[in-house]
C-alpha beads as a LAMMPS data file, in Angstrom:
LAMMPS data file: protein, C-alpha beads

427 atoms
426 bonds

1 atom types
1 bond types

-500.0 500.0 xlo xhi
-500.0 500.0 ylo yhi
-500.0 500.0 zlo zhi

Masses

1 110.0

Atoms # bond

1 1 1 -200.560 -431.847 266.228
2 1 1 -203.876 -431.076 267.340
3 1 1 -206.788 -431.848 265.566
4 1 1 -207.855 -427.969 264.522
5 1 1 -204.065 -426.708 264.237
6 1 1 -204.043 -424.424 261.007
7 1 1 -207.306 -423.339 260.977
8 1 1 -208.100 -419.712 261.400
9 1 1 -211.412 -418.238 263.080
10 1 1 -212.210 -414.435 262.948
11 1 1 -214.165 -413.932 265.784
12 1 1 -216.578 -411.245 266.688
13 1 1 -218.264 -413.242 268.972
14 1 1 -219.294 -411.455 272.805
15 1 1 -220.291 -412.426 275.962
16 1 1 -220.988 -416.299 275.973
17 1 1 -223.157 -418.542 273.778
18 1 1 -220.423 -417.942 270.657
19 1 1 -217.526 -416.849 272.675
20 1 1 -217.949 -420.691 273.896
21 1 1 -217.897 -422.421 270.778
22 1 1 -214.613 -420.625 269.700
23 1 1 -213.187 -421.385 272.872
24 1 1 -213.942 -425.227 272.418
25 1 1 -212.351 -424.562 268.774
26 1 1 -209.112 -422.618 270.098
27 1 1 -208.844 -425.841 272.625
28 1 1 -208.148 -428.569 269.923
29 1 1 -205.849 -426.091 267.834
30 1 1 -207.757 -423.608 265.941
31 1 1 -206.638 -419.877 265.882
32 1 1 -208.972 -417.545 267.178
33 1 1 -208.106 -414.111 266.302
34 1 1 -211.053 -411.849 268.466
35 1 1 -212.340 -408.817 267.204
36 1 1 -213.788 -406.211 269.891
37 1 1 -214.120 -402.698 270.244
38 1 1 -211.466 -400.034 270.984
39 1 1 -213.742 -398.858 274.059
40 1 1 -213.619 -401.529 276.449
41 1 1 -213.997 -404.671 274.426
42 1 1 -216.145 -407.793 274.747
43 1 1 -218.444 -406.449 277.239
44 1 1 -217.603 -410.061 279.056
45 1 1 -214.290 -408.162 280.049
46 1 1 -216.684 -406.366 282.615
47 1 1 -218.809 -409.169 283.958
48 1 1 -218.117 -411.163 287.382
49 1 1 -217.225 -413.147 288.303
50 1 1 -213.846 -410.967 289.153
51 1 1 -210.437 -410.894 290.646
52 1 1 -210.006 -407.540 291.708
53 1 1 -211.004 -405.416 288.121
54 1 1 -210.606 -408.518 285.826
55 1 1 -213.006 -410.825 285.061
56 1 1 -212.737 -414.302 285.372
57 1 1 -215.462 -415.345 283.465
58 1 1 -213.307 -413.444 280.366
59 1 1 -210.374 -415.411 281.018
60 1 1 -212.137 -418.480 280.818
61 1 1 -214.431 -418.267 277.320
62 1 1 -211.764 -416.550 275.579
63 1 1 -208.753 -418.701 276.792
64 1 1 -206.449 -419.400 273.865
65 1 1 -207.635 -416.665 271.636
66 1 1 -205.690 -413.534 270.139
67 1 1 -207.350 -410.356 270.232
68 1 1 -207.282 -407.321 267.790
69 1 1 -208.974 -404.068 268.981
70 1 1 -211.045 -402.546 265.489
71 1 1 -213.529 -399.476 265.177
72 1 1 -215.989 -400.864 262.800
73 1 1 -217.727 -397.670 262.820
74 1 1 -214.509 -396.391 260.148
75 1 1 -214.017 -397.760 256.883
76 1 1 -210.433 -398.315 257.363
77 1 1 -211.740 -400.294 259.883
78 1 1 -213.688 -402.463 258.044
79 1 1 -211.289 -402.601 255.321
80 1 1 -209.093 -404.078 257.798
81 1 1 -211.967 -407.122 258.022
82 1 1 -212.048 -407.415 254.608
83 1 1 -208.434 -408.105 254.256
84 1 1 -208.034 -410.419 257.501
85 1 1 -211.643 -412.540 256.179
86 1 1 -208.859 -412.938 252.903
87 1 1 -206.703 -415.250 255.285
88 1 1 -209.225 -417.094 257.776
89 1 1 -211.510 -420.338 257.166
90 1 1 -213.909 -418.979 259.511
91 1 1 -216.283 -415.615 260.684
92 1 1 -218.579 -416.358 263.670
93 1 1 -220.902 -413.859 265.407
94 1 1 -223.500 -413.696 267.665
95 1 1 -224.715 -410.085 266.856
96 1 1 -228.575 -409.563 266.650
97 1 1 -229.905 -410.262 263.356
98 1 1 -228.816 -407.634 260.509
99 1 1 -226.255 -406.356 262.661
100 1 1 -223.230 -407.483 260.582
101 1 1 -225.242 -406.822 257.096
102 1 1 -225.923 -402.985 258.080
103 1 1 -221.632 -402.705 258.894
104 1 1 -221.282 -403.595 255.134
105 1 1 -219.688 -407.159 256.459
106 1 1 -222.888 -409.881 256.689
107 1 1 -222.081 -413.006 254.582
108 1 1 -223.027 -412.119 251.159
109 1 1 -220.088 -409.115 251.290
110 1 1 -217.353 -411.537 253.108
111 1 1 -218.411 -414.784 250.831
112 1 1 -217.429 -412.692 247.820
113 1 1 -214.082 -412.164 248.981
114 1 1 -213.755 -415.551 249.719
115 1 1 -216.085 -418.148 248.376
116 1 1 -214.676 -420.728 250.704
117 1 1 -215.706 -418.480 253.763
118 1 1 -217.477 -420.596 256.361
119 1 1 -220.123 -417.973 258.307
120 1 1 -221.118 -419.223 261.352
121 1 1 -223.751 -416.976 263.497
122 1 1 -225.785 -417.934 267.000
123 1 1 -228.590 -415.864 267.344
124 1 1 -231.656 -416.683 269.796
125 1 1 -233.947 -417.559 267.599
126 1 1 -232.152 -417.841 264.196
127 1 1 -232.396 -415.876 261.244
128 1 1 -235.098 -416.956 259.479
129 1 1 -239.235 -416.451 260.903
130 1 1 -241.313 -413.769 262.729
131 1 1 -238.512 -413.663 265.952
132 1 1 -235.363 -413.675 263.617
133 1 1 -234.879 -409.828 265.095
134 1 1 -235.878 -410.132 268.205
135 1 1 -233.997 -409.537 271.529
136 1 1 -232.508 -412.887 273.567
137 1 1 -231.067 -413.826 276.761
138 1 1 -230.724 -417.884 277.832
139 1 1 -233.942 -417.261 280.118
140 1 1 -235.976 -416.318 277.173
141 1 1 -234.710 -418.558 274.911
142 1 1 -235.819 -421.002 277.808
143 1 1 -238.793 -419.508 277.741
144 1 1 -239.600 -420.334 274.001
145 1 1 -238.042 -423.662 273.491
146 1 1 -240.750 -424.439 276.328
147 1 1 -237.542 -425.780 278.599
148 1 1 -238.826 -423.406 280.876
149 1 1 -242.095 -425.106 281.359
150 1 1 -240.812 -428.432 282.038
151 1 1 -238.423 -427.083 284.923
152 1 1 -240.164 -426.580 288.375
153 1 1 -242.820 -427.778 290.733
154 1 1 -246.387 -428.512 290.123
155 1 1 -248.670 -425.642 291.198
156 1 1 -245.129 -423.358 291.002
157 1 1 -243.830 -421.077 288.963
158 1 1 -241.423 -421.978 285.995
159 1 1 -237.504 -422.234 286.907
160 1 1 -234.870 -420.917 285.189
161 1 1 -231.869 -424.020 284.774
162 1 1 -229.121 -423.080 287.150
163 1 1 -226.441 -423.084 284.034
164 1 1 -227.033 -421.259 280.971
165 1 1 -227.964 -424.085 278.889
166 1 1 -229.469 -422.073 275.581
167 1 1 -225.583 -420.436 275.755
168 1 1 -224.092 -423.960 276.130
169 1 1 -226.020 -425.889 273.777
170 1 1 -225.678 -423.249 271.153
171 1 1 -222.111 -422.930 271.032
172 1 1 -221.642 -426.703 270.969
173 1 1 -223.976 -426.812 267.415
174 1 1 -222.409 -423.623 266.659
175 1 1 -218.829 -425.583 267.062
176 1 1 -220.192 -428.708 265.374
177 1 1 -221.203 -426.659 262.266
178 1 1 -218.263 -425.503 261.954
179 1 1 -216.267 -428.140 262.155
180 1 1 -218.558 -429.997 259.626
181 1 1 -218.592 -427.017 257.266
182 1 1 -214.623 -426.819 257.585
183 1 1 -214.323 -429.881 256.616
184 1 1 -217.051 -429.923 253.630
185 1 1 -214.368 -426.790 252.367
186 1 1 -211.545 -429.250 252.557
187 1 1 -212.984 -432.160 251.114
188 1 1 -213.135 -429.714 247.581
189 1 1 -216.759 -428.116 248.627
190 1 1 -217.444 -424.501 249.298
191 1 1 -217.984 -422.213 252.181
192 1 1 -221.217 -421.583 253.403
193 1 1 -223.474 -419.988 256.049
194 1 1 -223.442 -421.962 259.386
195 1 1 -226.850 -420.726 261.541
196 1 1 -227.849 -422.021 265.148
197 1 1 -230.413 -420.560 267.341
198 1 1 -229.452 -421.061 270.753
199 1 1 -233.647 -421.782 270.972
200 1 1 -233.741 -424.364 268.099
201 1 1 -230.767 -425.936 270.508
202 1 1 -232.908 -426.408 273.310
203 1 1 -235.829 -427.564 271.963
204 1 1 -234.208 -430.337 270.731
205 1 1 -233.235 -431.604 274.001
206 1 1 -237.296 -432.137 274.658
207 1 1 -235.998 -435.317 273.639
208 1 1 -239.204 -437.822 274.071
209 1 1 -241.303 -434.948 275.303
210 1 1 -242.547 -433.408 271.667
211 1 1 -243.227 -437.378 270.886
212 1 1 -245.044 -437.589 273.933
213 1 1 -247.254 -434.240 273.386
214 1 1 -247.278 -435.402 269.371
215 1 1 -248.755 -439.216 269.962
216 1 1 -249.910 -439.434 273.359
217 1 1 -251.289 -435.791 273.896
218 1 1 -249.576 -435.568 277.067
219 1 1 -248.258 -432.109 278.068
220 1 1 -245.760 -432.444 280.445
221 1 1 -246.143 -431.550 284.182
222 1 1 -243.280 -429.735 286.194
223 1 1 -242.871 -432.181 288.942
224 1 1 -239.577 -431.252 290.361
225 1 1 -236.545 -433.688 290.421
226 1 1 -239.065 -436.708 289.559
227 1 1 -239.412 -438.620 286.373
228 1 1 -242.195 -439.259 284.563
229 1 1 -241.022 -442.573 283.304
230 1 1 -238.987 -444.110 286.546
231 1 1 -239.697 -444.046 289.837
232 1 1 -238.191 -443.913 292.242
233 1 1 -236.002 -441.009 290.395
234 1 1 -235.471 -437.709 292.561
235 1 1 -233.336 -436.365 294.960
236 1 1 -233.867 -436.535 298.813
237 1 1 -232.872 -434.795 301.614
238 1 1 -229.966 -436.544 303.983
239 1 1 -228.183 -435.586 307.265
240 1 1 -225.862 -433.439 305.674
241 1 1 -227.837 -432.212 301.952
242 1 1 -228.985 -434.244 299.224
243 1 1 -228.507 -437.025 297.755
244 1 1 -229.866 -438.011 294.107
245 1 1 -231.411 -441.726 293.577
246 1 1 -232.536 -443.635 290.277
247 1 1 -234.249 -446.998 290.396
248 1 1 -235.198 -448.046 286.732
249 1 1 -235.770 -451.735 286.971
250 1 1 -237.506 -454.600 289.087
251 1 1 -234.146 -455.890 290.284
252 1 1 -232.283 -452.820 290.980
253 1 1 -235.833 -452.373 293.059
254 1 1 -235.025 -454.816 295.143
255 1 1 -231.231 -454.128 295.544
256 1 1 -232.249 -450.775 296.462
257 1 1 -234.676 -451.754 299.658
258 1 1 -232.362 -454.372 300.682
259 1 1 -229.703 -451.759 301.062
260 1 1 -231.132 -449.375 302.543
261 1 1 -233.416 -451.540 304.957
262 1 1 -236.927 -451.232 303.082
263 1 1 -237.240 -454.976 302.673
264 1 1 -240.967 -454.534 303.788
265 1 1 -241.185 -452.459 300.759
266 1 1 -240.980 -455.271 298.482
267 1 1 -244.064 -457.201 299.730
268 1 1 -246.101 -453.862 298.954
269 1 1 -248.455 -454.800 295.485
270 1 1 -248.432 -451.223 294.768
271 1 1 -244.921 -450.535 294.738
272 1 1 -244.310 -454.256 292.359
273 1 1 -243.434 -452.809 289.113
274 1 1 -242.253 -449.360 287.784
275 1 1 -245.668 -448.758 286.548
276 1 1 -247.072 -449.272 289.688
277 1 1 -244.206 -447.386 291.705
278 1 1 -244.312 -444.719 289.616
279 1 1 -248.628 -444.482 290.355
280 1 1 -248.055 -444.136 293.803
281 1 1 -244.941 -442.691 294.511
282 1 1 -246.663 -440.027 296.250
283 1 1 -250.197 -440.667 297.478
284 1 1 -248.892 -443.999 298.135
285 1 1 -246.543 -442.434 300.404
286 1 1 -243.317 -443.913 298.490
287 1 1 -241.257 -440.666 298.568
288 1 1 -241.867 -440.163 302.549
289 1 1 -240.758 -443.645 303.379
290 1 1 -237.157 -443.196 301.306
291 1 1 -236.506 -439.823 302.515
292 1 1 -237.277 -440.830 306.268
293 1 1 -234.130 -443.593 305.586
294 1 1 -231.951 -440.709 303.860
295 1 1 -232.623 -438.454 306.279
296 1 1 -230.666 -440.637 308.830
297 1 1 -227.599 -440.577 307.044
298 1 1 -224.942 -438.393 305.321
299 1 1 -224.675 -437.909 300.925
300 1 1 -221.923 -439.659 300.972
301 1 1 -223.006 -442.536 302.883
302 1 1 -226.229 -442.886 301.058
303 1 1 -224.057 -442.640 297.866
304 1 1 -221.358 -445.130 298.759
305 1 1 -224.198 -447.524 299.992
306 1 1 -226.162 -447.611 296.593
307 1 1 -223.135 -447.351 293.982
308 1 1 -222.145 -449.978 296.023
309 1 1 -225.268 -452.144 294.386
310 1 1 -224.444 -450.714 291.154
311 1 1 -227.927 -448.016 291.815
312 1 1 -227.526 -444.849 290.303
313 1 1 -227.012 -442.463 293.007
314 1 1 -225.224 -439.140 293.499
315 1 1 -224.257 -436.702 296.331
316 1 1 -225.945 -433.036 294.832
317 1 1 -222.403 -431.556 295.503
318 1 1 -221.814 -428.162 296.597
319 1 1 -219.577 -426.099 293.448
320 1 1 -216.212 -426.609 295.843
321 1 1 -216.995 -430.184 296.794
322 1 1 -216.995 -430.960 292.796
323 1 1 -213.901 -428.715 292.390
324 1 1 -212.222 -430.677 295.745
325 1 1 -213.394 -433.836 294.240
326 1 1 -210.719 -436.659 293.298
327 1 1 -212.922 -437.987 290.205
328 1 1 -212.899 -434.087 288.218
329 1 1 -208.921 -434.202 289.404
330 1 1 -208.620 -437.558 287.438
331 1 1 -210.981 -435.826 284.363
332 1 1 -208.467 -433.126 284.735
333 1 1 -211.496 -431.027 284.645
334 1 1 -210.483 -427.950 287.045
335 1 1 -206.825 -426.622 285.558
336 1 1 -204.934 -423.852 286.418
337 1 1 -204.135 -421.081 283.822
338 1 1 -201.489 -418.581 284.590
339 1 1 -202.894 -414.880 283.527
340 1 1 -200.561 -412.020 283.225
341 1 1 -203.460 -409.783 284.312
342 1 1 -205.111 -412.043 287.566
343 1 1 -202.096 -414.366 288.310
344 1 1 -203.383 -418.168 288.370
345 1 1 -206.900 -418.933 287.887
346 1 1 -208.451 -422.149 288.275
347 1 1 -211.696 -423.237 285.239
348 1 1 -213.498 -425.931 284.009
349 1 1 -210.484 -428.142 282.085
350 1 1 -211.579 -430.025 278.123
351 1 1 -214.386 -432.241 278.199
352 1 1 -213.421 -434.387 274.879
353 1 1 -210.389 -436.691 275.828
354 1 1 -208.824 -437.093 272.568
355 1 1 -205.943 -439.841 273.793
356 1 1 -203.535 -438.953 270.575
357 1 1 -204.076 -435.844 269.874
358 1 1 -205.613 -433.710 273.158
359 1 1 -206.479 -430.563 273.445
360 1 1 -204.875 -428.063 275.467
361 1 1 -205.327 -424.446 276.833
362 1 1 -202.453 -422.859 274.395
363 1 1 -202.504 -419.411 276.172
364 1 1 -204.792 -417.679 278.528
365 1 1 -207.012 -414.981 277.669
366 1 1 -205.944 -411.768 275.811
367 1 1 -205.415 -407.980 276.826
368 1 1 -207.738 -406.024 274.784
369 1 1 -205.857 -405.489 271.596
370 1 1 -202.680 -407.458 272.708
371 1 1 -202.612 -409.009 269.271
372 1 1 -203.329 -405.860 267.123
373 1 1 -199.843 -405.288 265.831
374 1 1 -199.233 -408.648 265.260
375 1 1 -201.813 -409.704 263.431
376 1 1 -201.840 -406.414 260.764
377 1 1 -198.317 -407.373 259.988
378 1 1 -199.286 -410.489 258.557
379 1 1 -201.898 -408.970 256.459
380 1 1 -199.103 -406.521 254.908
381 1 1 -199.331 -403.449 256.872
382 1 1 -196.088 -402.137 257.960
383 1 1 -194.886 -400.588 260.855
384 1 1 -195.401 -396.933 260.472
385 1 1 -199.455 -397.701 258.735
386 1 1 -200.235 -399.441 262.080
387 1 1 -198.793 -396.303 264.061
388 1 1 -200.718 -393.925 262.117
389 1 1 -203.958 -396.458 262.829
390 1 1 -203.228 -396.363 266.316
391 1 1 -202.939 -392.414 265.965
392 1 1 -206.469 -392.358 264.203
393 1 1 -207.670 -394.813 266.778
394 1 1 -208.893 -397.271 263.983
395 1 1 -207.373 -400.099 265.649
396 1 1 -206.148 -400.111 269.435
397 1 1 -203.304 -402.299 271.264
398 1 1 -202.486 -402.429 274.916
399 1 1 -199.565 -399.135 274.347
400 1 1 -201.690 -397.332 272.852
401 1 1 -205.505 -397.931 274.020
402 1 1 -206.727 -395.706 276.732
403 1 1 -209.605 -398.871 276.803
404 1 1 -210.587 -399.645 280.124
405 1 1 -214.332 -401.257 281.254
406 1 1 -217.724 -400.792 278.956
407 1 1 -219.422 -397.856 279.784
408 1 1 -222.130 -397.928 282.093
409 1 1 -224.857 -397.140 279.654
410 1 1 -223.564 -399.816 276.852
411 1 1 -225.051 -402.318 279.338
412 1 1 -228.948 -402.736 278.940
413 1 1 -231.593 -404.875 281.151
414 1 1 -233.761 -405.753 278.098
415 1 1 -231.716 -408.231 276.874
416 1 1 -229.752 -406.355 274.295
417 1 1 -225.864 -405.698 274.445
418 1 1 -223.387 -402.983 272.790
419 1 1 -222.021 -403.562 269.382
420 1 1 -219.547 -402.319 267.457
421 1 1 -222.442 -399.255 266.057
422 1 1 -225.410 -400.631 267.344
423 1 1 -227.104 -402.333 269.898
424 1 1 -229.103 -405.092 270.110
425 1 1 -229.555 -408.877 271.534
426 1 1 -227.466 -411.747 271.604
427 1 1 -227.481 -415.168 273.388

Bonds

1 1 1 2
2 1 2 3
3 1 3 4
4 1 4 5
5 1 5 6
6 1 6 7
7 1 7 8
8 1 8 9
9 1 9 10
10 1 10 11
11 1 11 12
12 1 12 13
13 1 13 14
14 1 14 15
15 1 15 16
16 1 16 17
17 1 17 18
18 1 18 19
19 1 19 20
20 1 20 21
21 1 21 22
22 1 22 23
23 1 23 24
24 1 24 25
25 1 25 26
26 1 26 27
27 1 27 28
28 1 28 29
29 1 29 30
30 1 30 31
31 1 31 32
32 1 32 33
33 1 33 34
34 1 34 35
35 1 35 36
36 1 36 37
37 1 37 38
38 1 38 39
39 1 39 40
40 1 40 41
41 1 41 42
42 1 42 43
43 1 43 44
44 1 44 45
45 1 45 46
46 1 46 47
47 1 47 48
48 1 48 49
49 1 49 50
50 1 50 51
51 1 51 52
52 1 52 53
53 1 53 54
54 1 54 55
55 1 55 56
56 1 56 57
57 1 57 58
58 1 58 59
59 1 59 60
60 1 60 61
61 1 61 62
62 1 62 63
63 1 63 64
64 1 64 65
65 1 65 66
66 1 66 67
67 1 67 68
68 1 68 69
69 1 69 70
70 1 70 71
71 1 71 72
72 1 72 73
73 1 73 74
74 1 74 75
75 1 75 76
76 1 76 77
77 1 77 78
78 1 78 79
79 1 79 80
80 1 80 81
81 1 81 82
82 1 82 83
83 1 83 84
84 1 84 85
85 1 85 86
86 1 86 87
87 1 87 88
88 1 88 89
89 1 89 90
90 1 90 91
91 1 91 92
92 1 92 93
93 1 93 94
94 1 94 95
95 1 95 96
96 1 96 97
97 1 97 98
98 1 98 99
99 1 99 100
100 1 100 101
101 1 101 102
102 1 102 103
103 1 103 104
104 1 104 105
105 1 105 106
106 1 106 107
107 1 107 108
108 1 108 109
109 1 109 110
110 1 110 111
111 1 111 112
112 1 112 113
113 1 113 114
114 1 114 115
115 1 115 116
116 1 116 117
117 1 117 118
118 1 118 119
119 1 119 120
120 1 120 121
121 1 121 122
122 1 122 123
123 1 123 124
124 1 124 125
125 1 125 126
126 1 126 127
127 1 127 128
128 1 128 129
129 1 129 130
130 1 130 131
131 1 131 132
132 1 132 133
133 1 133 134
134 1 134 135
135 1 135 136
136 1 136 137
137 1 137 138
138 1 138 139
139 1 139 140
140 1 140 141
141 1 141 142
142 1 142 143
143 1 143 144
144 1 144 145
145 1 145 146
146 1 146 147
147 1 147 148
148 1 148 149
149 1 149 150
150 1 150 151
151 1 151 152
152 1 152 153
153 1 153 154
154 1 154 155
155 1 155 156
156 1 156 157
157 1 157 158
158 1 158 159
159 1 159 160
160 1 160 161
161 1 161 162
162 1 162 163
163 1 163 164
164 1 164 165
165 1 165 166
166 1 166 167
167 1 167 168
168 1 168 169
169 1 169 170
170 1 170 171
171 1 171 172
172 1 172 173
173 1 173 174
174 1 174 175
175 1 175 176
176 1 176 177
177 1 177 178
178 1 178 179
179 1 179 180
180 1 180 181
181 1 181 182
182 1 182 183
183 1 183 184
184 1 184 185
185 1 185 186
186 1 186 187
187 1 187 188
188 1 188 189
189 1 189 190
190 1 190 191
191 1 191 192
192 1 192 193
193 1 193 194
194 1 194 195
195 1 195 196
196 1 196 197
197 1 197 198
198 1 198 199
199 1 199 200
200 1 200 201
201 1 201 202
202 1 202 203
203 1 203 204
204 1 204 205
205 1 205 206
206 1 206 207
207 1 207 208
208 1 208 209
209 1 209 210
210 1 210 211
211 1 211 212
212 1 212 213
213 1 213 214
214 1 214 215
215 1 215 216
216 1 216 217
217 1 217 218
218 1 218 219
219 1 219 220
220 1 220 221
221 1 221 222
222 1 222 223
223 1 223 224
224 1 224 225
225 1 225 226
226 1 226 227
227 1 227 228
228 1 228 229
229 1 229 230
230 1 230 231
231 1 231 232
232 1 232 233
233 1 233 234
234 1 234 235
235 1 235 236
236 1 236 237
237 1 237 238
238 1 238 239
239 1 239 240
240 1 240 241
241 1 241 242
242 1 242 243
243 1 243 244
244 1 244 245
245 1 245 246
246 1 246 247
247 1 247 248
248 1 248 249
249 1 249 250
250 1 250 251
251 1 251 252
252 1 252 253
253 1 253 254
254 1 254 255
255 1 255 256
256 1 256 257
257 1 257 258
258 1 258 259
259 1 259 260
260 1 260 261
261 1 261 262
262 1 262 263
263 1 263 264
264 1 264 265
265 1 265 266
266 1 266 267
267 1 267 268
268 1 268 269
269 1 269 270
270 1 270 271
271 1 271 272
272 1 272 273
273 1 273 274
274 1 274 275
275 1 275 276
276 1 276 277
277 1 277 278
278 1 278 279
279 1 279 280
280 1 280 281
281 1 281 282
282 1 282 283
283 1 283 284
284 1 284 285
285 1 285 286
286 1 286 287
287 1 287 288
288 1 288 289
289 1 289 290
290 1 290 291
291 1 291 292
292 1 292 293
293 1 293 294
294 1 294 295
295 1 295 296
296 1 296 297
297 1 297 298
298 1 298 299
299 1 299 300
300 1 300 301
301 1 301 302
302 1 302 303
303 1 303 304
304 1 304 305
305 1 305 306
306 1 306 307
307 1 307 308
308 1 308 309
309 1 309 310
310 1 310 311
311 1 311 312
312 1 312 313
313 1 313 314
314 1 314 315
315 1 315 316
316 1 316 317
317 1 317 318
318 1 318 319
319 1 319 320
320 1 320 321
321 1 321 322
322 1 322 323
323 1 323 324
324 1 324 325
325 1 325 326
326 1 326 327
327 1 327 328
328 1 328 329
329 1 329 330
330 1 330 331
331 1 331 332
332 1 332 333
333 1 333 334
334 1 334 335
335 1 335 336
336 1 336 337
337 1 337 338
338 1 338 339
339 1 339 340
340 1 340 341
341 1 341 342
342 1 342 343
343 1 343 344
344 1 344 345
345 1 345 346
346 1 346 347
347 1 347 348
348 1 348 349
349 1 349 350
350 1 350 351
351 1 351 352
352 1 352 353
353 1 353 354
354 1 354 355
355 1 355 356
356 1 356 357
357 1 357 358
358 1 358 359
359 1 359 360
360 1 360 361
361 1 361 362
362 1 362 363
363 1 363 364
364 1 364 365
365 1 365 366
366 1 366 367
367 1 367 368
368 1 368 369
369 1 369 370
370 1 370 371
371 1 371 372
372 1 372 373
373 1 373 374
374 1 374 375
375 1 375 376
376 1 376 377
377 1 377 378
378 1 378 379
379 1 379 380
380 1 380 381
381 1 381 382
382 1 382 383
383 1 383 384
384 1 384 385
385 1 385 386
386 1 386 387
387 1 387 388
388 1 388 389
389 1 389 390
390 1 390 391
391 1 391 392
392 1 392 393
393 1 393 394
394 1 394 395
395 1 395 396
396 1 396 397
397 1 397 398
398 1 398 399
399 1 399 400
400 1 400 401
401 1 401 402
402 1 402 403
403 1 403 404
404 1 404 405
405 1 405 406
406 1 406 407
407 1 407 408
408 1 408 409
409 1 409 410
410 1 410 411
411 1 411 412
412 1 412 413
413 1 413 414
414 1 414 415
415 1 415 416
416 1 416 417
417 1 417 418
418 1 418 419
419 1 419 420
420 1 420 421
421 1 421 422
422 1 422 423
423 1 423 424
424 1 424 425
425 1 425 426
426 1 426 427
């Protein structure tokens, strides 16, 4: 039995930052029942990556999930929600702020139909203060946290983090919350409103930084793939790419130059303690002399040659070189899926190795509406009601939905994404 088996989760979650959490949920047993629009769906459904029409990047956040295809805009459409929030432990969004309230279905409404409701919403930058409302995309969440500042090179312009970390961290709090308010419900306690601000999620990964700025008044400098507390820490260029080293103490110091032939090194009075190394790591010309040793071999041999001396080191792996790699095939961290829509596609396998009770990808990602009839026949409506739904275009299912790709104009460049009646942002 997996460790989430029996709990339910209506989801109206879209694109990623939510859709994440719920798929982290649906991996250790939770039912995931996704709501999404008649007319095309997530809007996910349309992003690339793709194989042929389909999107991959859909069939991996909203792998094990159900879907039921709903026009909110109707009341027999919301009706529908109210009777469905009747059966599940769970409601998470990641609609802009107010969204959910102006449909007549925020958490005050659905907590009164059940008072052991947990409510779990990601927004950007939460849903209390002066940006509660405000558009927000993982670079601009970045942006705020102040992430975005810390990522670069000195004298350069800020860089955005190659993965979409405000989306990632988010929907792991989101996920957390949930669990922990699940399990406040079952313990005898009642529901209650879960909020994370993908924002709030990075700024606590400052981690010593805010201490630093705090106590010290130091604000921190972008200096690349160096460290401001251990030196040497960044990554070099070798025959064949990079490689990434960390030295953090005196004796992996001199493991490190004896390995790599810098014995000379350790004579050097500037270069005697991580203090010191770290003071003249470049004017004292520390970086050049490493790099002009890397630079004569390949990653792998500069990685193998370090580990080797139990140094911290790492090839900076192309994406297929970490797919090809024996270590993520012993993780089990790149599975195959089978997809009625795409055939086989290969994603990112479960991070948390549970060893009695794993998780496991149940069922790959749903047709828009595949789960429609289903679902309203366990809520009491028969048959013939779901036809004339269908008929009415309240609800949708794969027979009976014309529903192909988002429209063109549903997609928007300021941040902000189509609802289900309204736009606005979401992380």
């Amino acid at each position: 039995m997996k460790p989430l088996e029996g709990i339910k989760v209506l989801d109206f979650s879209q694109i990623h930052g939510a859709s994440f959490s719920t798929m982290l949920l649906a991996d250790f047993g939770a039912e995931i029942i996704k709501v999404e629009k008649i007319e095309g769906g997530d809007m996910l459904r349309t992003f690339a990556p793709k194989i042929g029409d389909y999107s991959a990047y859909h069939a991996y956040l909203n792998r094990g999930k159900k879907s039921i295809a709903v026009d909110l805009k109707t009341e027999e459409g919301k009706d529908i929600i109210k009777e469905l929030v009747k059966h599940v432990d769970v409601v998470c969004e990641n609609f802009k702020y107010g969204t959910m309230d102006r449909l007549g279905l925020g958490y005050e409404v659905l907590s009164e139909i059940n008072p052991k409701l947990v409510y779990a919403s990601l927004t950007g930058y939460g849903r209390k203060g002066e940006k509660k409302e405000r558009a927000c995309f993982d670079n601009t969440a970045q942006a705020f946290s102040s992430m975005l500042d810390m990522t670069g090179y000195g004298g350069g312009a800020p860089i955005t983090m190659g993965a979409q970390l405000g989306n990632l961290y988010g929907g792991m709090h989101l996920a957390l919350g949930i669990v922990l308010a699940v399990i406040n419900v079952r313990k005898g306690g009642d529901g209650q409103m879960v909020d994370v601000s993908a924002s709030d999620s990075l700024f606590s990964a400052l981690e010593d930084g805010m201490v630093d700025i705090e106590f010290n008044g130091h604000q921190h400098i972008r200096n690349g793939n160096m460290s401001q507390a251990i030196a040497p820490y960044d990554t070099y260029a070798t025959k064949d790419g990079f490689v990434s080293i960390g030295v953090s103490t005196d004796d992996q110091w001199e493991k490190f130059c004896q390995a790599l032939g810098l014995e000379e090194l350790l004579g050097d009075p500037r270069y005697a303690t991580n203090s010191l190394r770290g003071e003249h790591y470049l004017d004292g010309g520390l970086r050049d002399k490493i790099e002009a040793i890397t630079l004569t071999k390949t990653k792998f041999e500069i990685e193998e040659i370090l580990s080797a001396r139990k140094i911290p080191c790492g090839s900076v792996c192309t994406a297929m070189e970490a797919i090809e790699s024996e270590q993520l095939k012993h993780r089990q961290m790149v599975i195959t899926v089978p997809d009625p829509a795409a055939g086989e596609i290969k994603m990112p396998g479960i991070v948390a190795k549970l060893d009695r009770t794993p998780g496991r990808v149940s069922k790959p990602a749903p047709l828009l509406g595949e789960d429609t009839a289903e679902i309203l026949k366990k809520i009491g409506y028969d048959g013939e009601k779901i036809a004339e739904l269908e008929k009415k275009k309240v609800v949708a299912s794969p027979a009976s939905s014309a529903a192909g790709p988002a429209a063109a104009e549903d997609t928007l460049a300021d941040g902000c994404a189509p609802e289900q009646g309204e736009r606005g942002g979401r992380i």
